[in-house]
C-alpha positions as CSV (number, residue, x, y, z in Angstrom):
1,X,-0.5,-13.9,-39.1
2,X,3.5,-14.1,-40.2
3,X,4.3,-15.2,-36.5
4,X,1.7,-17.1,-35.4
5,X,-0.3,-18.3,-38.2
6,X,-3.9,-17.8,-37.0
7,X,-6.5,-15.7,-34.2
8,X,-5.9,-19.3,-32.3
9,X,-2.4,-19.0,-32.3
10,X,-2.2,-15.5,-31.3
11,X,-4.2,-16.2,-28.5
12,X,-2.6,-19.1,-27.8
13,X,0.7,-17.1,-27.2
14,X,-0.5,-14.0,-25.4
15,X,-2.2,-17.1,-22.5
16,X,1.7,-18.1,-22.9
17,X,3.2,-14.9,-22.1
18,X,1.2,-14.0,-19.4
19,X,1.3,-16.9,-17.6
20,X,4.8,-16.9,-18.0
21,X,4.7,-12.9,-16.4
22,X,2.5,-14.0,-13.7
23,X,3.6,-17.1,-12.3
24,X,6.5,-15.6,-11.1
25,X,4.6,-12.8,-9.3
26,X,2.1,-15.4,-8.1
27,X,5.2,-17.5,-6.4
28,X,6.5,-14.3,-4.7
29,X,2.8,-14.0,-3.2
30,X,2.0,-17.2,-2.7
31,X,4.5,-20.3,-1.9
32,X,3.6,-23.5,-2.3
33,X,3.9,-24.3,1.2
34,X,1.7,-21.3,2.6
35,X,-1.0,-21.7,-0.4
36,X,-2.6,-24.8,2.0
37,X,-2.5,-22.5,4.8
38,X,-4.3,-19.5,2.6
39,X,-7.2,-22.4,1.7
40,X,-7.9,-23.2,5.5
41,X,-7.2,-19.1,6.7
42,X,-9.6,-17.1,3.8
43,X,-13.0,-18.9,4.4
44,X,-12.8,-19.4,8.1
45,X,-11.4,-15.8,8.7
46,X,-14.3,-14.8,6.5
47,X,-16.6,-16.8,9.0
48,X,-14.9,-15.1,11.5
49,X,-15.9,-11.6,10.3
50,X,-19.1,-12.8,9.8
51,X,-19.3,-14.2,13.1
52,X,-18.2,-10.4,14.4
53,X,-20.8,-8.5,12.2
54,X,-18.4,-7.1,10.2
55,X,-18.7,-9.2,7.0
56,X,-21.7,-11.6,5.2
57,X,-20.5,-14.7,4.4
58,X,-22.7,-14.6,1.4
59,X,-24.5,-17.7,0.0
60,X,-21.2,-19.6,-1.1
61,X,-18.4,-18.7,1.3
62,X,-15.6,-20.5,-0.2
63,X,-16.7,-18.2,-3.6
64,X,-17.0,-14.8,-1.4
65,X,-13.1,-15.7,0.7
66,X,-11.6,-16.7,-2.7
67,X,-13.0,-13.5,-4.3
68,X,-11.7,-11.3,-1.7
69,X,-8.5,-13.2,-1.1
70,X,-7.9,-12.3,-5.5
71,X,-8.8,-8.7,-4.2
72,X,-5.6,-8.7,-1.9
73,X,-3.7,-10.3,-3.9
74,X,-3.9,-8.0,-6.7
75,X,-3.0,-5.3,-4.8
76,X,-0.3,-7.0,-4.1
77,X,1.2,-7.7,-7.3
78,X,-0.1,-4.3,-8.5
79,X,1.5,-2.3,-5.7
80,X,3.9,-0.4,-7.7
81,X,1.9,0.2,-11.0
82,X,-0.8,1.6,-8.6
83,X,1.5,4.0,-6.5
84,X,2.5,5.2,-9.9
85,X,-1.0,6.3,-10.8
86,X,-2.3,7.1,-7.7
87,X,1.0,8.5,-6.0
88,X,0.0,6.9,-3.1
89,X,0.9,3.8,-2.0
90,X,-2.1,1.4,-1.7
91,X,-0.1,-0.2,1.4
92,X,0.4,2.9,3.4
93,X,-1.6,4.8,6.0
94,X,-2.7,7.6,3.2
95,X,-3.0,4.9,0.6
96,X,-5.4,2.8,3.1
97,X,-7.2,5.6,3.6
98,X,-8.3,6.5,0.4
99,X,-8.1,3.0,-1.2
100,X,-10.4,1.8,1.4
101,X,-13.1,4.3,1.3
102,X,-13.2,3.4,-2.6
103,X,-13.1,-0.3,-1.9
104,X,-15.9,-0.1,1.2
105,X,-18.2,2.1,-1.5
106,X,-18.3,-0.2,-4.0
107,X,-18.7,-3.3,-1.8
108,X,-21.4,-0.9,0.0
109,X,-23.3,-0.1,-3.0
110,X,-22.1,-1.7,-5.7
111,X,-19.8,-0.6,-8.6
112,X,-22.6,1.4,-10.4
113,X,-23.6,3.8,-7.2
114,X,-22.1,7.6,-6.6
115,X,-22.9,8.4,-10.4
């Protein structure tokens, strides 16, 4: 309450601070100049997966790209914090391995399944 008078304004500075953490992770990611080519390349790879068998394009593509496209992105950002609790990294042969048998489950079955 000293600092930032109110719940609002608390709030208010924590949106602040992350955005402030983020952005800079985001721009490292994601350039302006290649963000155009990630809106054409995430729905129409998705298609293209879709096309092959190996994916469902879902009822809203552009939703089902975007959310997957987050996915990778996070591992991205996350890379280190998650090769310090894993000891793996997510990126690597090992890490690919047993990330993506946790990632293909729960798109398989869904987060609650395997319980």
């Amino acid at each position: 309450m000293r600092h930032y008078g109110t719940k609002d304004g608390l709030r208010d500075a924590v949106q602040d601070h992350v955005a402030r953490v983020f952005e800079p992770m985001l721009d490292q990611v994601v350039r302006p100049a290649e963000a155009e080519a990630l809106d054409q390349g995430a729905v129409p790879a998705l298609a293209g997966m879709a096309a092959a068998g190996s994916a469902s394009a879902g009822e809203d593509p552009a939703v089902r790209a975007a959310f997957l496209l987050v996915n990778d992105v996070a591992v991205l950002i996350l890379r280190d914090r998650i090769r310090e609790v894993l000891g793996t990294d997510p990126l690597s042969a090992a890490g690919m391995r047993r990330w993506g048998g946790e990632v293909l489950a729960v798109y398989r079955d869904g987060i609650g399944a395997g319980h």
